[in-house]
C-alpha positions as CSV (number, residue, x, y, z in Angstrom):
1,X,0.0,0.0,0.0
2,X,1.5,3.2,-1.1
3,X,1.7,6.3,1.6
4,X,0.3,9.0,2.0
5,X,3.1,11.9,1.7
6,X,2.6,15.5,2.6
7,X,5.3,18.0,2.1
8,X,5.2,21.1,4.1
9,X,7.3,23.9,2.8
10,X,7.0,27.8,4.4
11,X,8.8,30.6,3.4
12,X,12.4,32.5,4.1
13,X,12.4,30.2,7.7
14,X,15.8,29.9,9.4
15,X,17.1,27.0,10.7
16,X,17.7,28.2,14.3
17,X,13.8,28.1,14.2
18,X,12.4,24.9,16.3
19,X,12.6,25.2,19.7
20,X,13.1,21.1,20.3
21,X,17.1,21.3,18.1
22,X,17.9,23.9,21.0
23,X,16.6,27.7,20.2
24,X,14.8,28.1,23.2
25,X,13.5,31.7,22.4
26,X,11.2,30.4,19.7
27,X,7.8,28.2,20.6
28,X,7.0,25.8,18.7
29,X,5.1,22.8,20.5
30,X,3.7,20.8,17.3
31,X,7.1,21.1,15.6
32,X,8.8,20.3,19.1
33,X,6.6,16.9,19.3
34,X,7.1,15.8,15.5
35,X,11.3,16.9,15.9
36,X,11.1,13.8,19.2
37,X,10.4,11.1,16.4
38,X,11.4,12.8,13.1
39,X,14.7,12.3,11.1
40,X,16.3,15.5,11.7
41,X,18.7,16.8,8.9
42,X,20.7,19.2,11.1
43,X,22.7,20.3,8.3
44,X,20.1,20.7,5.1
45,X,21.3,23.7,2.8
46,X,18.7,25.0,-0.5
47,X,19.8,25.3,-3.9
48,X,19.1,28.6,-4.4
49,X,19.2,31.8,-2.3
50,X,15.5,32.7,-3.5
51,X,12.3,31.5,-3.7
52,X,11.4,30.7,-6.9
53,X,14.6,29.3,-7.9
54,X,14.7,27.0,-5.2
55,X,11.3,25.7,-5.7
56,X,12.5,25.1,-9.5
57,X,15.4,23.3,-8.4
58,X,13.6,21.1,-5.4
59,X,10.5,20.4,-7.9
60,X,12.2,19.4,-11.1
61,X,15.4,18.2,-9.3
62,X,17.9,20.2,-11.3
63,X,19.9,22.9,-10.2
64,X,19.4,26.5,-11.5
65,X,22.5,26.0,-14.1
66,X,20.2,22.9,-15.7
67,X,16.8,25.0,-15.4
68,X,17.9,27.9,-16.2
69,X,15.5,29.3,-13.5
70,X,17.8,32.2,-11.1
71,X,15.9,34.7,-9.4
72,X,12.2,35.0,-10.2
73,X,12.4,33.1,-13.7
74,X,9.2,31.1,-15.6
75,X,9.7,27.6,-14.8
76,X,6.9,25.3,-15.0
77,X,8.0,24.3,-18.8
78,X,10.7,22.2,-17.2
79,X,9.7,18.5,-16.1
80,X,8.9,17.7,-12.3
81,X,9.1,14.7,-10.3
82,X,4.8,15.7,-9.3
83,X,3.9,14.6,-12.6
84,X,5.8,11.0,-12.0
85,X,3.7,10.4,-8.7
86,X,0.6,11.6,-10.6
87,X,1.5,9.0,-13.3
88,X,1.8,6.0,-10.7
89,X,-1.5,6.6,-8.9
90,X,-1.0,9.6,-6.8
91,X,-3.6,11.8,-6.3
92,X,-1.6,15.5,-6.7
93,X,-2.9,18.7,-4.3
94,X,-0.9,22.0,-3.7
95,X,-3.0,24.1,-1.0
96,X,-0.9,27.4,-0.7
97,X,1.9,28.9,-1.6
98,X,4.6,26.8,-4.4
99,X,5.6,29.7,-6.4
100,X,5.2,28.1,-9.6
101,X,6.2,30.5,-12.3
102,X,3.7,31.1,-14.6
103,X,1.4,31.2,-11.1
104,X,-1.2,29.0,-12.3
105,X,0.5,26.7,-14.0
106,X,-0.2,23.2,-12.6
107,X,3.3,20.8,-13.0
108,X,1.5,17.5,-12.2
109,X,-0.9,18.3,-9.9
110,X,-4.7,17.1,-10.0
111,X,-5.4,20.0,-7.6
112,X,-4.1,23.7,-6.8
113,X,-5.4,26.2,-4.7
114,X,-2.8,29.0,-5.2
115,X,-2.0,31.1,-2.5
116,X,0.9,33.5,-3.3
117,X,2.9,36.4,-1.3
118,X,0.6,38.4,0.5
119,X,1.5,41.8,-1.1
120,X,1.4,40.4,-4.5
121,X,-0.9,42.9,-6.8
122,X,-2.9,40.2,-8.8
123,X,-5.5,42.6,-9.8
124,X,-3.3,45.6,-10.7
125,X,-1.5,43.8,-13.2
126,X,-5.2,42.2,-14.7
127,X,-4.5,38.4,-13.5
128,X,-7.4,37.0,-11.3
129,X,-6.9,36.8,-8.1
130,X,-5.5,34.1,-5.8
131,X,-7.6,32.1,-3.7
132,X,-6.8,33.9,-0.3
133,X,-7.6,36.9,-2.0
134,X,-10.9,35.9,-3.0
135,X,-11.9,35.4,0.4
136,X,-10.6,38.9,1.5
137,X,-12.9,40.0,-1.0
138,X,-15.6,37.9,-0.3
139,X,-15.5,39.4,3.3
140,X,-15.5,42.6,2.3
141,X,-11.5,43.2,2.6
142,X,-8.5,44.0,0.4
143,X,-5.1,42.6,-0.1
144,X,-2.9,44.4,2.6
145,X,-0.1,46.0,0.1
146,X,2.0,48.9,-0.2
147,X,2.2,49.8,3.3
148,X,5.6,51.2,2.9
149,X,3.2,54.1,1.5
150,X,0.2,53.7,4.2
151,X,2.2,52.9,7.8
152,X,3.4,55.9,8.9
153,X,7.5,55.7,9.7
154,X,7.3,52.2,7.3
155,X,11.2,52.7,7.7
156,X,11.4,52.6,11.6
157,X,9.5,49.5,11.7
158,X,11.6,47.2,9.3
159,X,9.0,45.2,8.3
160,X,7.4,44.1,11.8
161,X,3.8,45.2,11.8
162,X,0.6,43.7,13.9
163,X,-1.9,41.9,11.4
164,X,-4.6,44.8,11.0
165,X,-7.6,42.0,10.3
166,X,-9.1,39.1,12.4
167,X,-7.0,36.8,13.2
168,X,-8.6,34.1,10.6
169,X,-8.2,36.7,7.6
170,X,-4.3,36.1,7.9
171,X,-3.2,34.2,5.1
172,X,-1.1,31.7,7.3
173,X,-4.2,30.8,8.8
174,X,-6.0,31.1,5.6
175,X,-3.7,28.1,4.3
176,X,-4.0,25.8,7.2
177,X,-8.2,26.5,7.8
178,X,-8.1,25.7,4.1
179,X,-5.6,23.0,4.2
180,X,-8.7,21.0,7.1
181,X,-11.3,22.0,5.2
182,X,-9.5,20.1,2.1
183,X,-8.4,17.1,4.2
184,X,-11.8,16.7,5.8
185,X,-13.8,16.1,2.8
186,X,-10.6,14.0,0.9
187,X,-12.5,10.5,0.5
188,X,-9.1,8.8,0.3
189,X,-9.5,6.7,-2.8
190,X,-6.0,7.2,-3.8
191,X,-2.4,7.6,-2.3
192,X,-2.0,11.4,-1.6
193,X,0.8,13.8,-2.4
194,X,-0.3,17.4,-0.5
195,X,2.0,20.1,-0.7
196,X,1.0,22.6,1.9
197,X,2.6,26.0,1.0
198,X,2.5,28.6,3.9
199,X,3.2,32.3,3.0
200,X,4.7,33.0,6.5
201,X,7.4,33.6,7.4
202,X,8.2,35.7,4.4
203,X,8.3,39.5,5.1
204,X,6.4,42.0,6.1
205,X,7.0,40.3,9.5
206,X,3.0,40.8,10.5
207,X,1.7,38.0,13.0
208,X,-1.6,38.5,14.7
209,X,-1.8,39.9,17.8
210,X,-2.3,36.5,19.9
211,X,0.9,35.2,18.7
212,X,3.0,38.0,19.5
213,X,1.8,38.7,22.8
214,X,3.4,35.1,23.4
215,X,6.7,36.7,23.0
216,X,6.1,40.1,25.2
217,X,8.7,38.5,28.4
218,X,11.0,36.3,25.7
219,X,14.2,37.5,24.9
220,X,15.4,37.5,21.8
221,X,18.8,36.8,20.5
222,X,20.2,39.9,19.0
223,X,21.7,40.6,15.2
224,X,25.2,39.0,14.6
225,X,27.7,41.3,12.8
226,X,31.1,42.4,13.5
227,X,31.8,46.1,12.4
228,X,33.5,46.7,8.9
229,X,32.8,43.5,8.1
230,X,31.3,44.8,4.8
231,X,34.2,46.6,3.6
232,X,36.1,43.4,3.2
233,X,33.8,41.7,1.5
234,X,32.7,41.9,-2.7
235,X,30.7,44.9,-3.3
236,X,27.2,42.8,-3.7
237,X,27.0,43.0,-0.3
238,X,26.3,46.4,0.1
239,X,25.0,46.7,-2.9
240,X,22.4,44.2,-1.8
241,X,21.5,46.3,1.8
242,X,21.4,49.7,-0.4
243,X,19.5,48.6,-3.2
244,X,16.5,48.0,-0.6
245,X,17.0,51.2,1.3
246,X,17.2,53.7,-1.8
247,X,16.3,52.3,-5.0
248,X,13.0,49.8,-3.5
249,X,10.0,51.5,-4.8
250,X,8.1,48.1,-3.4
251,X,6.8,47.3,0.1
252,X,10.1,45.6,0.7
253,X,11.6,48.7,1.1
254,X,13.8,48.7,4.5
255,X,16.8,50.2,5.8
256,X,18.6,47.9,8.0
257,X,21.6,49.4,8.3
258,X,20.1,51.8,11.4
259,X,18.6,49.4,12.8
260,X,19.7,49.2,16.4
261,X,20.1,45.6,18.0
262,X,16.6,46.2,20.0
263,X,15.0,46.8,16.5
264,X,16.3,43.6,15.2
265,X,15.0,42.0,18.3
266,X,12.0,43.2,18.4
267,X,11.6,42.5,14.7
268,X,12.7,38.7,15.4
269,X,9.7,38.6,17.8
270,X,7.3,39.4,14.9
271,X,9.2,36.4,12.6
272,X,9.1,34.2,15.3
273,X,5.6,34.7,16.5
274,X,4.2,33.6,12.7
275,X,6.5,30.5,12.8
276,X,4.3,29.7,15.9
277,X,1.3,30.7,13.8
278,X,2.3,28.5,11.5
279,X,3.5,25.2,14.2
280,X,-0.6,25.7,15.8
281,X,-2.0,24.8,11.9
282,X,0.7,22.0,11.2
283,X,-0.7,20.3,14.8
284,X,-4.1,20.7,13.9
285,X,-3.7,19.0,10.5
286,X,-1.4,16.4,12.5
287,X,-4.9,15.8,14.5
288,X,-7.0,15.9,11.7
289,X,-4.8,13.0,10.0
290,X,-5.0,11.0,13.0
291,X,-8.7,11.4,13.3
292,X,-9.6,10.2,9.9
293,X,-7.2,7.0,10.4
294,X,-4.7,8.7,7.6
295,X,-1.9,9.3,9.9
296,X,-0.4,5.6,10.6
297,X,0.0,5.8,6.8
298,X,1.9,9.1,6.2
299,X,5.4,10.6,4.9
300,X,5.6,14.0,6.7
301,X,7.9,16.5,5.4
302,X,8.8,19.6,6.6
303,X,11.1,22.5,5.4
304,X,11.6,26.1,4.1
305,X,12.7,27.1,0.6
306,X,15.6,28.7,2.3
307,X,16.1,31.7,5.4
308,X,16.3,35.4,6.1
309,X,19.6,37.2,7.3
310,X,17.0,39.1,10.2
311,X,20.0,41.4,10.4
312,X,23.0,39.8,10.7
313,X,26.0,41.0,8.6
314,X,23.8,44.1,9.0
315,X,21.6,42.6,6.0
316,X,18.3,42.2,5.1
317,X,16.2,39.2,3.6
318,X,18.2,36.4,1.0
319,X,20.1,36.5,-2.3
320,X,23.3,35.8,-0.7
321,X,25.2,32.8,0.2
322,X,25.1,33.1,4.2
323,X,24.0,30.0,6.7
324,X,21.4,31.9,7.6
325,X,19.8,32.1,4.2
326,X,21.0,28.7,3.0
327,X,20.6,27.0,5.8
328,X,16.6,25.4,6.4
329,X,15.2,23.2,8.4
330,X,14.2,19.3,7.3
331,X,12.5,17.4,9.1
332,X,11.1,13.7,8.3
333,X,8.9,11.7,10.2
334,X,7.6,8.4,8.5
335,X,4.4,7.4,10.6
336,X,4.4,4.1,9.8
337,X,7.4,3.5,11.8
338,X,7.6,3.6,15.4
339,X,9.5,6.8,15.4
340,X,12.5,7.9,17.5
341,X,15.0,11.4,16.8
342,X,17.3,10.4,14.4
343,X,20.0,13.3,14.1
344,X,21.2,13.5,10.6
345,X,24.8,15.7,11.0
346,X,25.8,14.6,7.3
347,X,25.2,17.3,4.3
348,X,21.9,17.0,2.3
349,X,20.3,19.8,-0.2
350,X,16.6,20.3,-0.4
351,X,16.9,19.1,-4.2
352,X,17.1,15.2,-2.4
353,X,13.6,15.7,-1.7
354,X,12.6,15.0,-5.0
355,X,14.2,11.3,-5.3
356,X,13.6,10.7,-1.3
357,X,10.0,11.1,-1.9
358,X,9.7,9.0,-5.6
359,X,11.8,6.8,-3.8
360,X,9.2,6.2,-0.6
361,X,6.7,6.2,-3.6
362,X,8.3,3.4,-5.7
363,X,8.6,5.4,-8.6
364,X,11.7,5.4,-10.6
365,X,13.7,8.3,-10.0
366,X,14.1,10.1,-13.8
367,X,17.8,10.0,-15.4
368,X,18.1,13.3,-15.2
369,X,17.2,13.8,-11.5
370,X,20.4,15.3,-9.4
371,X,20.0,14.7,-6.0
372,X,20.7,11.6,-3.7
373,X,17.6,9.5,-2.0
374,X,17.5,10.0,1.8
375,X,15.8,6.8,2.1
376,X,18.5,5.4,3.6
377,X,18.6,7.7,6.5
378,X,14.9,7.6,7.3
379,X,15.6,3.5,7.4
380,X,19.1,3.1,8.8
381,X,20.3,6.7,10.2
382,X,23.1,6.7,8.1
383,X,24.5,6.5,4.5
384,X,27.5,4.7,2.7
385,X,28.1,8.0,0.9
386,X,27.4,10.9,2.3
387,X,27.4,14.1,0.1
388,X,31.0,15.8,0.7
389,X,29.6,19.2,-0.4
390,X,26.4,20.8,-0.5
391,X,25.6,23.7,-3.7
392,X,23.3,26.8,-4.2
393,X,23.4,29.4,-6.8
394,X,21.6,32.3,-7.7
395,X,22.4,35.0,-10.3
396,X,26.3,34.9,-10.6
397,X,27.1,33.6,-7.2
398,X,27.8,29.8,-7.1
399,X,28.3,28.6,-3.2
400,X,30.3,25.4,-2.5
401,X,30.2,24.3,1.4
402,X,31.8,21.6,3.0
403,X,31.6,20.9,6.5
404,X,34.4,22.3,6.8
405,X,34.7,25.7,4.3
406,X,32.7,27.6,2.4
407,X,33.5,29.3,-0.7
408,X,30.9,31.7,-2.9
409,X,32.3,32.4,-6.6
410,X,31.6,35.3,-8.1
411,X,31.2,34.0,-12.0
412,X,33.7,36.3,-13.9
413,X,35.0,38.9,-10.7
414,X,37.7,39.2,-9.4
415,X,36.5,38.9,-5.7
416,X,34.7,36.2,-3.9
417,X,34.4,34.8,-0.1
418,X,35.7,32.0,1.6
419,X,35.3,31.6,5.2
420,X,36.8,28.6,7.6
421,X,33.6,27.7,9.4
422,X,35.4,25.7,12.2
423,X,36.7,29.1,13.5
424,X,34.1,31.1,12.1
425,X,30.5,29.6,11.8
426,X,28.9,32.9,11.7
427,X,30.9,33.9,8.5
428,X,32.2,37.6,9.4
429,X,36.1,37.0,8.4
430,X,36.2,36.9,4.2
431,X,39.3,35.0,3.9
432,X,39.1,35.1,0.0
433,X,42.6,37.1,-0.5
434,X,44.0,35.6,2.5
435,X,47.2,33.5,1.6
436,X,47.2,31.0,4.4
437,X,44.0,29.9,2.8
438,X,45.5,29.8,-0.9
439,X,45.3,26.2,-1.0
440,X,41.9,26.0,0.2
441,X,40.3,28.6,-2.7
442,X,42.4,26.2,-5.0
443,X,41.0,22.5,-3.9
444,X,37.1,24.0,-3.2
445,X,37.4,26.4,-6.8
446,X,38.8,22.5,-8.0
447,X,35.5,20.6,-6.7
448,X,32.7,23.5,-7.6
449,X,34.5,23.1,-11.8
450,X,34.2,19.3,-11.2
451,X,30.5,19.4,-10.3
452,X,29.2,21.9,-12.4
453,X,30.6,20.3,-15.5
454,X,29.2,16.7,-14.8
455,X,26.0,18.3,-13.8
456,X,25.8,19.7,-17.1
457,X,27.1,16.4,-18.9
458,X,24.5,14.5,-17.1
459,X,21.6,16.8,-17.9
460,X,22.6,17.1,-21.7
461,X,20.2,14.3,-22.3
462,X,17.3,15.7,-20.7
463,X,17.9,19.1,-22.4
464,X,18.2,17.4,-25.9
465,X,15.4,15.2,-25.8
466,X,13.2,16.2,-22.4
467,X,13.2,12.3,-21.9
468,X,12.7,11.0,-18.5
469,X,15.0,7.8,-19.3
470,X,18.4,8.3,-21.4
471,X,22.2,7.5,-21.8
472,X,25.2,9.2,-21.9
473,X,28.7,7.7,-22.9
474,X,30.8,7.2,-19.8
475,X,34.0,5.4,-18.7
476,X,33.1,1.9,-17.2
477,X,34.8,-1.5,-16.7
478,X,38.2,-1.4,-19.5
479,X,35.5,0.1,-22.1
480,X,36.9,3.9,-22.6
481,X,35.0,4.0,-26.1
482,X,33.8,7.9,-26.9
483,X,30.9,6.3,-29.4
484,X,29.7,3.0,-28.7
485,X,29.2,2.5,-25.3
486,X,27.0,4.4,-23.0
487,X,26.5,4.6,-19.4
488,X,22.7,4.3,-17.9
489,X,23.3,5.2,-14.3
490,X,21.3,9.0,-12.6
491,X,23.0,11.7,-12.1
492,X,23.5,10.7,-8.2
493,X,24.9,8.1,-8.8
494,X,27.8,9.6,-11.2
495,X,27.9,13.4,-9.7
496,X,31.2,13.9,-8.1
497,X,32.7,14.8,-5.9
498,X,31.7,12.5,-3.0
């Protein structure tokens, strides 16, 4: 009998976010009580340092140099690994936020009830609106946008705001009321994939009020930075902070670099208080499962599409190559197991979701597919070849991270950033031009060339053809033929290095 398997996936979470792996100034009690018998990748990294090209890479199972897809790019043209659990009997739902790009686009599912970001202007720009929208509507309500033009001193409040409706107009809580409302009628004829998208905890930073007054006596930890850091570091990083302070004409306009460390604190409290939001609907569908006899027969996933620098390095938001934006939580807890914490410390990338899940599924996992099943984790705790590396890119920047070292190449500049994480976890030393470290830049610069060009090799077949299955012509056995002999292995299983 086939499982159930629902994916949970919010937005721009950290992975110092679950107060069970030790960050005791969050709450999270449904997340706390799934961590206890959940596989728990302590050391998961995303492919990409934004949204949508992270949820290209994690649903298609390419990286963003295969796809194509950096930044906010159209995507849904490429193959995903939905439509192979649709084509083996899965019944395919997306309730929230995916980020699919066109928006309505369906990839394999049977099902989608979009939900985007919340200060998205569907109607401005003539689309029809989302789903959440509609029910503002319905109620008499509009989409809460532009209130960099509406709050008064928008730039003294860097993006924390109280939720100005009833609590259940918030689109968190939009997501999970719809996500029970969906599960309580779901007649359970076929397996299920459910992707549950929640907005939160994207930016603006604006839980209801009943959440945050949970965090009035909490103390928060404050920003981490080190001063001047910036100057020795490639230009995009200021570039990045000032872009958002002068040249934002959006509601993401914010100007972190006066913001004192109470303002990042207080801030925090806001981000924190909708991960809670969000850990009250993921018990309640928990319940719900259990209640209709779906549980004992469920995959549950949960993760981010990657995290938010919340003001460390004096920065705002993603699209750099920190820990705190690559960095996400994953956590997998296969109910029908008797389960007990598993602590994964080994490197894994949100694009091995993709062949974990076909994998659980018992679909073959598609030739072209790059990332490594965690099945044998969820079954054993441990596997025979453990990923050496993890990778993201976005734009020009291409990070390689060991456990060890991290490098971000800047395609084509003459600057870049290395940074000796045994010493310096928090990555506020650049040791790029540093000549101790010559050696290091040389063997990591080595490995990102090695895995960038048989990622391409591999995916040549898929990008000629858009086949599922294919060859390509590698060295096996004392056949070193460059014509007649092909290789029929994935892409895991070839990708170096290990």
């Amino acid at each position: 009998m086939k499982p159930n398997i629902i994916l949970i996936i919010t937005d721009q979470q950290r992975f110092d976010t679950i107060n069970a792996a030790g960050h005791e100034h969050i709450i999270t009690p449904n997340l706390d009580k799934l961590f206890q018998g959940s596989v728990v990748f302590e050391q998961a990294y995303c492919p990409a340092a934004t949204c949508v090209a992270t949820r290209a890479a994690l649903f298609t199972g390419m990286y963003p140099h295969n796809t194509g897809v950096y930044g906010f790019k159209n995507w849904s043209h490429q193959s995903s690994w939905v439509q192979d659990l649709a084509d083996d009997g899965y019944h395919c739902v997306n309730l929230g936020k995916m980020h699919i790009m066109p928006i309505y686009e369906n990839i394999g599912f049977h099902e989608r009830r979009v939900v985007e970001n919340k200060n998205l202007p569907f109607l401005k720009y003539h689309r029809p609106d989302d789903e959440w929208g509609n029910f503002l509507h319905h109620h008499g309500l509009t989409r809460p946008m532009d209130r960099h033009i509406t709050e008064k001193d928008w730039l003294d409040k860097y993006q924390a705001v109280d939720w100005e409706y009833e609590e259940r107009f918030h689109s968190d809580v939009f997501v999970g009321d719809l996500t029970l409302s969906w599960l309580d009628k779901w007649d359970q004829y076929k397996p299920l994939f459910l992707q549950i998208g929640f907005p939160g905890p994207h930016d603006p930073y604006d839980p209801p009020r009943r959440f945050l007054d949970l965090y009035k006596d909490i103390e928060m930890p404050g920003p981490i930075y080190k001063e001047g850091e910036l100057d020795r570091k490639p230009p995009q990083q200021k570039g990045h902070r000032d872009a958002f302070r002068s040249r934002t004409t959006h509601e993401s306009k914010i100007d972190i670099e006066k913001a004192s460390d109470d303002d990042i604190k207080r801030v925090r409290k806001h981000y924190c208080a909708n991960i809670t939001l969000i850990d009250e609907k993921i018990g309640q569908i928990i319940n719900l499962l259990q209640q209709k006899g779906m549980l004992e027969n469920t995959v549950f996933i949960f993760t981010s599409d990657h995290g938010d620098n919340l003001g460390d390095h004096k920065l705002p938001y993603k699209w750099l190559m920190y820990d705190t934006i690559t960095r996400v939580p994953l956590l997998i807890k296969d109910f029908r197991q008797d389960g007990k914490l598993t602590q994964i410390e080994d490197l894994v990338s949100l694009i091995d979701i993709g062949p974990t899940i076909l994998e659980i599924a018992g679909s073959k996992i598609p030739t072209y597919i790059e990332g490594k099943s965690l099945v044998d984790y969820l079954e054993t705790g441990k596997s025979d070849n453990p990923s050496q590396y993890v990778f993201a890119e976005d734009n020009y920047l291409v990070m390689i991270r060991s456990r060890e070292y991290k490098l971000v190449y800047y395609i084509d500049q003459p600057y870049g950033e290395l940074y000796d994480l045994r010493r310096d976890p928090w990555e506020l030393n650049n040791l790029w031009d540093v000549e101790e470290y010559e050696v290091v830049k040389v063997k990591l610069k080595e490995e990102l060339l090695a895995w960038v060009s048989k990622s391409n090799y591999f995916n040549a077949g898929y990008k000629q053809t858009r086949s599922k299955d294919y060859k390509m012509i590698w060295p096996e056995d004392d056949d070193f033929s460059l014509i007649a002999q092909y290789s029929h292995l994935s892409i895991s299983q070839k990708i170096l290095p290990k």
